[in-house]
C-alpha positions as CSV (number, residue, x, y, z in Angstrom):
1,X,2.2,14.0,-24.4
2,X,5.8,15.3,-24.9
3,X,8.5,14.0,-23.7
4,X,11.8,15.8,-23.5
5,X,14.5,12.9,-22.9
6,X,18.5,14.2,-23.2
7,X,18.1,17.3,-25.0
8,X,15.7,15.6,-27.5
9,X,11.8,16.0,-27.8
10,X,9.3,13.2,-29.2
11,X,5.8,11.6,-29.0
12,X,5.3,8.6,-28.5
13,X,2.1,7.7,-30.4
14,X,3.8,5.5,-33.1
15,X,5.7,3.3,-30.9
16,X,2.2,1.8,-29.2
17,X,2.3,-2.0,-31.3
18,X,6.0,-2.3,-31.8
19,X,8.0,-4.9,-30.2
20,X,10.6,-3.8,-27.1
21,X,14.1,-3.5,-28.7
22,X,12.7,-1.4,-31.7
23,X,15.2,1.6,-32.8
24,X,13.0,4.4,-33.7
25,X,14.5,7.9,-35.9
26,X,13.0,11.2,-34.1
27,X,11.6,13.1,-37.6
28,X,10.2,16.4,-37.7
29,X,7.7,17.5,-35.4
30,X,8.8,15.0,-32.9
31,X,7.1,11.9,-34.4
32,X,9.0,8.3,-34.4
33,X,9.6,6.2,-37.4
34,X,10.8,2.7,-36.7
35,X,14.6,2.8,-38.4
36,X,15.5,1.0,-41.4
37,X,18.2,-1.1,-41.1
38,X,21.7,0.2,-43.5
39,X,24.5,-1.9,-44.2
40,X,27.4,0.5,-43.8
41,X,30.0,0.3,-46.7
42,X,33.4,-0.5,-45.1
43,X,35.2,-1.0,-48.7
44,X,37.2,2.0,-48.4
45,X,40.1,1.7,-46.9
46,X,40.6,4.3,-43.8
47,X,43.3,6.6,-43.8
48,X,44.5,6.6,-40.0
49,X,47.7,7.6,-38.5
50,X,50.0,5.7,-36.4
51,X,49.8,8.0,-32.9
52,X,47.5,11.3,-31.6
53,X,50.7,12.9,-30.4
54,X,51.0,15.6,-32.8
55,X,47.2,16.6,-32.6
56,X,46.8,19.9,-30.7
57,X,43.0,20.3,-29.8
58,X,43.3,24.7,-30.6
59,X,39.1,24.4,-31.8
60,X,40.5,25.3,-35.1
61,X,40.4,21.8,-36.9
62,X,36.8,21.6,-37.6
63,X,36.0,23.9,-40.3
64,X,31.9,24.0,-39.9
65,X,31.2,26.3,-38.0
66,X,27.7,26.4,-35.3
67,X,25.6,28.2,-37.9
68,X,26.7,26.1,-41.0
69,X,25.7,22.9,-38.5
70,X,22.3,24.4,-37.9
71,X,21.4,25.6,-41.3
72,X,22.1,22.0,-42.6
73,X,19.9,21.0,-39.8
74,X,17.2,23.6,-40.5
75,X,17.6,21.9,-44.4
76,X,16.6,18.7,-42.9
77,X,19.7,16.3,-43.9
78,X,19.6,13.6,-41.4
79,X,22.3,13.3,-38.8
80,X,24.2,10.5,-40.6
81,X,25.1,12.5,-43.3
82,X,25.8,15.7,-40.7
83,X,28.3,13.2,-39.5
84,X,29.7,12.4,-42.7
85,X,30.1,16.6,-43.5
86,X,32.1,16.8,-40.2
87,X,33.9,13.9,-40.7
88,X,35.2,15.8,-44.3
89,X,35.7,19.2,-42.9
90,X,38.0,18.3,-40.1
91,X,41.5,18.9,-40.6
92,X,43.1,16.5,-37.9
93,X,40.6,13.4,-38.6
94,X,43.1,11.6,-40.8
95,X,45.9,11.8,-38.4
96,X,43.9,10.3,-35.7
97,X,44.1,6.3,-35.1
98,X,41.7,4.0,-36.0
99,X,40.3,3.8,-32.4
100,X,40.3,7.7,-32.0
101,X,38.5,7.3,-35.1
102,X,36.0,5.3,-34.2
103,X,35.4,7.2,-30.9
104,X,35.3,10.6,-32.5
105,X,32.3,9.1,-35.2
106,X,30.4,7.7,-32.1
107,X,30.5,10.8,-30.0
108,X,29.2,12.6,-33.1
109,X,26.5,10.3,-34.3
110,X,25.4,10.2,-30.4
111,X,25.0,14.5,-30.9
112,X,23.7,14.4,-34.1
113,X,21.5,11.5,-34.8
114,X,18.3,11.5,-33.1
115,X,18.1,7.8,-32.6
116,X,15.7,6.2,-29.8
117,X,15.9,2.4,-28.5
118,X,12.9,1.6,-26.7
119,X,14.1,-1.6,-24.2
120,X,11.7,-3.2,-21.6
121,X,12.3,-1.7,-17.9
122,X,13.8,-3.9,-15.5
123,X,15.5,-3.7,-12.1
124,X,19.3,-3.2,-13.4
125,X,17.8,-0.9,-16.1
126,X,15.8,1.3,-13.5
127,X,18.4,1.1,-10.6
128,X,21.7,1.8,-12.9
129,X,19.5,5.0,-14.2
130,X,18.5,6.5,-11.0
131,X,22.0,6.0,-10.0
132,X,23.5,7.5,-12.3
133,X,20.7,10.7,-12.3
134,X,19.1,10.8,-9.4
135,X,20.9,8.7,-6.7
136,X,19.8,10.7,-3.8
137,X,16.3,9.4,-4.5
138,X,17.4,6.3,-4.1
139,X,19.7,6.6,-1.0
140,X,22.7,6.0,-3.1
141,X,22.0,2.6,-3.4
142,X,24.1,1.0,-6.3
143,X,22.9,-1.4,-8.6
144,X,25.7,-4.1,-7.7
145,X,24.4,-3.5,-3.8
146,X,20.9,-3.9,-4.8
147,X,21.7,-7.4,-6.6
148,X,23.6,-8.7,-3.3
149,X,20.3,-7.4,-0.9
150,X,18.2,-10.2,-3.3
151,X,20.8,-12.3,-2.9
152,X,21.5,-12.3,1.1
153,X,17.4,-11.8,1.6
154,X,17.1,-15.3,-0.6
155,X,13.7,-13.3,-2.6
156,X,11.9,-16.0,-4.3
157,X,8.8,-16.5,-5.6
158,X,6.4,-17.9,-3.0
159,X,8.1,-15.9,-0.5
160,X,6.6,-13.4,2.3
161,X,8.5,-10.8,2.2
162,X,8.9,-7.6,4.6
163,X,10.4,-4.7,2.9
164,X,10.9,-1.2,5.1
165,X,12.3,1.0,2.6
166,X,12.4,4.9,1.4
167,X,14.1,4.4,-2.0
168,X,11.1,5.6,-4.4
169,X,9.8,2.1,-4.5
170,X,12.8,1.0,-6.1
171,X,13.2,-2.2,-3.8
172,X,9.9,-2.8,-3.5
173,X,9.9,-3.1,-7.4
174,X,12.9,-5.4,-7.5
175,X,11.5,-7.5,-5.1
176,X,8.5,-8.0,-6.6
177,X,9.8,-8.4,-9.9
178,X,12.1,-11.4,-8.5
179,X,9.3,-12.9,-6.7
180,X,6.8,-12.2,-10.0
181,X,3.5,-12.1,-8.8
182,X,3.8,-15.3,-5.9
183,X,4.2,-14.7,-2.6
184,X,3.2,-12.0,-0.3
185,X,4.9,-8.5,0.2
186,X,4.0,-5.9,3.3
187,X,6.3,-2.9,2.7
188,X,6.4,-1.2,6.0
189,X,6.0,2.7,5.2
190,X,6.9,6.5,7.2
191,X,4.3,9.2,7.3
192,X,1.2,9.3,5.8
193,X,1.2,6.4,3.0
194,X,3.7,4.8,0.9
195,X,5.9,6.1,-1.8
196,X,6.2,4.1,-5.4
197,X,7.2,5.7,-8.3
198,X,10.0,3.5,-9.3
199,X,7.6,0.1,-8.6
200,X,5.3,2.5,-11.2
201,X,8.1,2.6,-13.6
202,X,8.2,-1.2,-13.8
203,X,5.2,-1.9,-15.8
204,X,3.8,-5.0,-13.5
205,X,0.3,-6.3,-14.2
206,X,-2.3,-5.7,-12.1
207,X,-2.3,-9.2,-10.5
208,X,1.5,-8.6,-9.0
209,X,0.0,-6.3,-6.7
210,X,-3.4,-8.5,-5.7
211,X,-0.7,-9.6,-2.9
212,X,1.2,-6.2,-1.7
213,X,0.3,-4.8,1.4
214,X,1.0,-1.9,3.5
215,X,1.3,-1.1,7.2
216,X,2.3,2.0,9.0
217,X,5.5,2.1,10.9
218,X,3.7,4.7,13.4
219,X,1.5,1.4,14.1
220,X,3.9,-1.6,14.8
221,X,4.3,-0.6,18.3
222,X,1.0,-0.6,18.9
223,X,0.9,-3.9,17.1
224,X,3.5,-5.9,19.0
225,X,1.9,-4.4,22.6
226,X,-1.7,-5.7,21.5
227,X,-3.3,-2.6,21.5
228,X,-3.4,-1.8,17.9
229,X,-7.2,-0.9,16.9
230,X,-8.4,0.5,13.8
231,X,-11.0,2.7,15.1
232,X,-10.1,6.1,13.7
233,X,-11.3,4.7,10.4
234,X,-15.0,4.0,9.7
235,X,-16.2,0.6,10.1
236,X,-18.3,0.3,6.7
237,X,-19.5,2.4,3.8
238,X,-23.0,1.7,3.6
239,X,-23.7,2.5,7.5
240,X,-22.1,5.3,7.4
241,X,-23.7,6.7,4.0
242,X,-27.4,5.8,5.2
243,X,-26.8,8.2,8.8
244,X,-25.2,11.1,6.1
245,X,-28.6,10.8,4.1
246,X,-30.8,10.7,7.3
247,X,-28.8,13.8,8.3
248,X,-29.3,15.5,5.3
249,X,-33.0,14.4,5.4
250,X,-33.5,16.9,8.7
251,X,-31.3,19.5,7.3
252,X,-33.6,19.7,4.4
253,X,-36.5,19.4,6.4
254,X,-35.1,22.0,9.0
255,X,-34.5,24.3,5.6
256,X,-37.8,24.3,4.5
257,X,-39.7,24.9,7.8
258,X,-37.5,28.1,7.8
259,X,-38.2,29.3,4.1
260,X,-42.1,28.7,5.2
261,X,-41.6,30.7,7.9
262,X,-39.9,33.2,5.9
263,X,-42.2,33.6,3.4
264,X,-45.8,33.8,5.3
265,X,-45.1,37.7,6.7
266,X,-44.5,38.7,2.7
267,X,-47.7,37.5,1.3
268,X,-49.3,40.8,1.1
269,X,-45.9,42.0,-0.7
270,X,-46.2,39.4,-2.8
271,X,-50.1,40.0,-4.4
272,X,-48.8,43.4,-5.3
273,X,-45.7,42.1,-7.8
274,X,-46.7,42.2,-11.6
275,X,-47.9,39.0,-13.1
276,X,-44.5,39.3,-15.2
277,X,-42.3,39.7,-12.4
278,X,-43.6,37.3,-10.7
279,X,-43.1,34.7,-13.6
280,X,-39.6,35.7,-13.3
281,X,-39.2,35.5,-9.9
282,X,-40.4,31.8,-10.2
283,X,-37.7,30.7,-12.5
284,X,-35.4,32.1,-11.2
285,X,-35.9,29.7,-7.9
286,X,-36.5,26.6,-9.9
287,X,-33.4,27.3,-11.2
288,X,-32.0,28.3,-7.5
289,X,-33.7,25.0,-6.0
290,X,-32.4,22.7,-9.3
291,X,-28.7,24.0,-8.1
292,X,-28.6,23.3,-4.8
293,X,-29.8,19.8,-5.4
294,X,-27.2,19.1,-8.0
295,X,-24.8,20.7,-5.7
296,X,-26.1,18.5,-2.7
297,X,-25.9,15.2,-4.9
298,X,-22.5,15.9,-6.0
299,X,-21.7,16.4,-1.9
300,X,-23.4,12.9,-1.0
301,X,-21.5,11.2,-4.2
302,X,-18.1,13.2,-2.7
303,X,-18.7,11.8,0.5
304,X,-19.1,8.4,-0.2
305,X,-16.6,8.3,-2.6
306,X,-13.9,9.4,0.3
307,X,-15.8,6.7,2.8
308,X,-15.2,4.2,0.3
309,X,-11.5,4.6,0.3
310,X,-11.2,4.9,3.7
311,X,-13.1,1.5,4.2
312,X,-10.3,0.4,2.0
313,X,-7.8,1.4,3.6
314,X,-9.2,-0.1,7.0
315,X,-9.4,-3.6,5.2
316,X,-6.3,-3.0,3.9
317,X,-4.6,-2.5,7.3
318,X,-6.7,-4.9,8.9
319,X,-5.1,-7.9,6.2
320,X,-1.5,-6.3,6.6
321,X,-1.9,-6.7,10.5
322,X,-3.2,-10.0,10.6
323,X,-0.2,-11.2,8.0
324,X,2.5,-9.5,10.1
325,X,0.4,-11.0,13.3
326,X,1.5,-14.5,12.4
327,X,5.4,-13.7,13.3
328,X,6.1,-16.3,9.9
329,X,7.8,-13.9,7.5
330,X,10.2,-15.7,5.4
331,X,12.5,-12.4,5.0
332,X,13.4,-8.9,5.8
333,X,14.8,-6.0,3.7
334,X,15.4,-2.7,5.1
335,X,16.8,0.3,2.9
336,X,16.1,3.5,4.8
337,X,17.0,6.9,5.4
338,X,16.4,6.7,9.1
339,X,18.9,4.9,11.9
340,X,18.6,1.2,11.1
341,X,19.1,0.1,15.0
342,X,15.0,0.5,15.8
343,X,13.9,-0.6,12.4
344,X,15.3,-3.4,12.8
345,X,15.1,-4.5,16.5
346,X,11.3,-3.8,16.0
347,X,10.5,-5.1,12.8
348,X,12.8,-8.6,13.5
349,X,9.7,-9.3,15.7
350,X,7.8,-10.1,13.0
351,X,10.3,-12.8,11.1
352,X,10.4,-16.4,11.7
353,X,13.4,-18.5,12.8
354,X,16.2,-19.5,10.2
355,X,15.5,-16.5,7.9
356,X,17.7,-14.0,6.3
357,X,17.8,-10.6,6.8
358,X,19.5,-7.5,5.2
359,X,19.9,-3.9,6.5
360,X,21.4,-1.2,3.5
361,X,23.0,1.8,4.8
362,X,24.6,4.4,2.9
363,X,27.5,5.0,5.8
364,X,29.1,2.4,8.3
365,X,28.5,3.7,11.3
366,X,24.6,2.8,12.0
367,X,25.7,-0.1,11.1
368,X,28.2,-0.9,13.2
369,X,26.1,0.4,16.0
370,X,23.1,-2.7,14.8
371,X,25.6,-5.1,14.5
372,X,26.8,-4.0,18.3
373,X,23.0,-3.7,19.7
374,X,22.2,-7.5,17.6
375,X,25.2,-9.1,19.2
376,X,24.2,-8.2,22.6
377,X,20.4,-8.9,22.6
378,X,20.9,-12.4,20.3
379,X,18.7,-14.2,18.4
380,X,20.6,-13.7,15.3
381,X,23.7,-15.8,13.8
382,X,26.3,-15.6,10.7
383,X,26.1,-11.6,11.5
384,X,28.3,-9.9,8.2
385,X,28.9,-6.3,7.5
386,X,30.0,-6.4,4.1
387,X,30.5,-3.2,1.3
388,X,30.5,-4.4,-2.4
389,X,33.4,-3.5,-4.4
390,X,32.5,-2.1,-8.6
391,X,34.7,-1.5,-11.4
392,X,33.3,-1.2,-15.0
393,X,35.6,-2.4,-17.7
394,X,35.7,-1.7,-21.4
395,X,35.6,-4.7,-23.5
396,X,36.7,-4.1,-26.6
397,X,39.3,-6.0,-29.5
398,X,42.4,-4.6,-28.9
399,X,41.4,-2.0,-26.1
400,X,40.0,-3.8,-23.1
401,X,40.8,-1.8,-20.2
402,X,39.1,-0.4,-16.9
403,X,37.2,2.9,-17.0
404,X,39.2,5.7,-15.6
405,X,36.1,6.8,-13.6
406,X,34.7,4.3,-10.8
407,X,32.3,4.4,-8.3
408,X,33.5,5.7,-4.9
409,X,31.2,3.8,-3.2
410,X,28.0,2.2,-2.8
411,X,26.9,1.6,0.8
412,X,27.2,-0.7,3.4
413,X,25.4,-4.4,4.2
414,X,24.7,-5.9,7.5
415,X,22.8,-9.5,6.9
416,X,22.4,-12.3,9.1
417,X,19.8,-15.1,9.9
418,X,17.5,-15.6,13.0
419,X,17.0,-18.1,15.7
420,X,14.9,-18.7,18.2
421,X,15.5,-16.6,21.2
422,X,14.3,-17.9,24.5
423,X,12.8,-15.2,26.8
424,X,15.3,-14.5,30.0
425,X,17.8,-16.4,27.9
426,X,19.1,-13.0,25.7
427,X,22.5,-11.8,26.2
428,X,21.4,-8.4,27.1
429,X,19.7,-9.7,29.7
430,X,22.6,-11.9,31.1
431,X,25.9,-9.4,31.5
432,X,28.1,-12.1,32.7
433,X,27.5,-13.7,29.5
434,X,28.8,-10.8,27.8
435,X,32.0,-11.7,29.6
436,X,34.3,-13.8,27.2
437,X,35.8,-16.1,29.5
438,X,39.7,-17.5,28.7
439,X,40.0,-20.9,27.3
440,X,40.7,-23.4,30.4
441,X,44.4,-24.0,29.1
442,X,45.6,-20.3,29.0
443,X,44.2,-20.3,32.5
444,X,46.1,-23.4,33.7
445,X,49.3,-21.8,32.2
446,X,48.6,-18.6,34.8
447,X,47.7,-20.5,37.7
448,X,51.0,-22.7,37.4
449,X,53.0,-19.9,37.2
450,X,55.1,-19.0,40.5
451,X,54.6,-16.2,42.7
């Protein structure tokens, strides 16, 4: 198929064999050609001036105009030597300095040369581009807070994982990819099933997902009462099918009792119909019967097609509940657009003692709210609410410096570790605990003190 990527169109038909990391040239007609490599000739000696201050940008340095630009395209010179025709017919090129130079050739060849690096998707590839594109997708979670969430949650392969998030799949898909393809992964899910185009974009084999489950979020508290149950869904295929047949059996049989009793009172009608006619009138039926059993067989194969899935499912949410039954998670990730404070106070259930878990919020104040609602039912130590701090930096001989533009922000972090908590033993239960208490030498001091 097409696809239209930054104002250029391609296929990709002739990149299928090639090694990630290949640089392809977009030809005509959209079809990619791997590019040869061209040692560029740096024997001449630029001419570059000593400052830009004397170049005024009035448009009128660059004597190719629009319509000589396309007609050299329409020619079909490639775009390194479109480069090289700007790069003679601009006035002001020569007073530039050698860096302006260098970033006036790069900005061209990036407009003119249709040049296509095909690199192996990973988490900081995927997460830096639907930051930078689409980061409402992705909760405007940035790349840098995405590294410390794997961090805090100690992801490792072996691991069994809980992830609760509605970022496209983009944290289920780094988490898997850190873990890669050992361990277990339930990802908790809102409405009617879960969302993963970003774990799609990743490319795993079929085996990393052998071990990732899902389980409604409508259904965990059902789950921690003891009265979930499963019994909306069917219980298995093949009973299920059998009844549909016997019930088609009657309807059939039902069906043709009716067209017998339909048909005896036009007997004598029928003796005076043409031999002809009646011919007709025969095939036309076969033909009327052959369609309605085709039509019926697709029906049945419909049916248990759609019965088959939702047996599926059932097992599916059947191994999910049993996993998150154990209480033995070894993790917890939430990145959500809904108010962290129930997530997390429900899903914590779920989570054995002395493992991590990490909350992502776009803004502070849920957070600060958790971290409140945490510290008064216990249960959790080495509480941090922590925002990550990014500055990109140009690194470059002679002008290394930081970009002008920066990130504003990228969210907010609460993480911390359980404990056991013993029942009548929390601090929400207990307000006098909530009381701090002076230490006993600041109360000596006040009792000593005179009346």
């Amino acid at each position: 198929r097409k696809i239209i990527f930054e104002k250029q169109w391609f296929y990709l038909d002739n990149a299928i064999g090639h090694i990630y990391g290949t640089t392809f040239e977009v030809t005509s007609g959209g079809n990619l050609q791997p590019k040869q490599e061209v040692e560029e000739t740096t024997t001449e000696t630029k001419e570059a001036g000593t400052d830009n201050r004397n170049i005024v940008d009035d448009g009128k340095s660059q004597k190719l105009t629009h319509d000589d630009i396309k007609a050299l395209k329409d020619k079909g010179i490639k775009g390194q030597e479109i480069v090289q025709q700007l790069i003679e017919n601009s006035t002001t090129f020569r007073d530039k300095t050698e860096f302006a130079q260098d970033k006036y050739i790069k900005k061209k060849k990036k407009k003119y040369e249709a040049v296509i690096t095909i690199v192996k998707p990973s988490t900081r590839i995927l997460s830096t581009m639907y930051y930078a594109r689409e980061p409402g997708k992705i909760n405007h979670l940035r790349y840098d807070t995405l590294a410390q969430m794997l961090t805090l949650g100690n992801v490792h392969a072996g691991n069994k994982m809980i992830v609760m998030e509605t970022c496209a799949g983009l944290v289920l898909g780094a988490v898997m990819e850190r873990m890669g393809g050992y361990g277990s992964i339930i990802q908790m899910y809102p409405g009617g099933g879960p969302v993963r185009a970003a774990t799609s974009c990743f490319g795993f084999p079929k085996p990393f997902f052998d071990n990732l489950h899902e389980f409604p979020l409508s259904k965990v508290q059902s789950l921690l009462s003891g009265t979930f149950t499963t019994e909306t869904l069917p219980a298995e295929p093949e009973e299920n099918a059998l009844v549909e047949e016997e019930s088609n059996g009657l309807t059939e049989e039902k069906q043709t009792s009716l067209q017998e009793t339909e048909e005896e009172p036009t007997t004598e009608t029928a003796m005076e119909i043409n031999p002809t006619e009646e011919q007709d009138t025969m095939d036309v039926n076969a033909e009327d019967v052959e369609f309605k059993e085709n039509k019926e067989k697709d029906n049945k194969e419909n049916v248990r097609e759609k019965q088959m899935k939702q047996w599926e499912r059932r097992k599916k949410l059947i191994e999910a509940a049993a996993l998150l039954k154990e209480k033995n998670a070894d993790g917890l990730i939430v990145a959500s657009k809904f108010h962290p404070t129930p997530l997390l106070l429900s899903l914590l259930e779920f989570v054995a003692p002395s493992r991590p878990f990490v909350v992502y919020c776009q803004y502070k104040e849920p957070l600060l709210e958790c971290y409140t609602k945490l510290r008064e039912r216990g249960g959790v130590i080495n509480l941090k609410l922590s925002e990550t701090w990014l500055r990109n930096y140009q690194v470059l001989p002679d002008r290394s410096h930081p970009k002008l533009t920066m990130s504003g922000g990228g969210g907010y972090l609460l993480s911390g570790i359980t404990v056991v908590l013993e029942k009548g033993k929390s601090d929400s239960s207990n307000p006098e605990a909530l009381k701090m208490e002076e230490p006993s030498s600041k109360r000596c001091k006040l009792q000593d003190l005179p009346c």
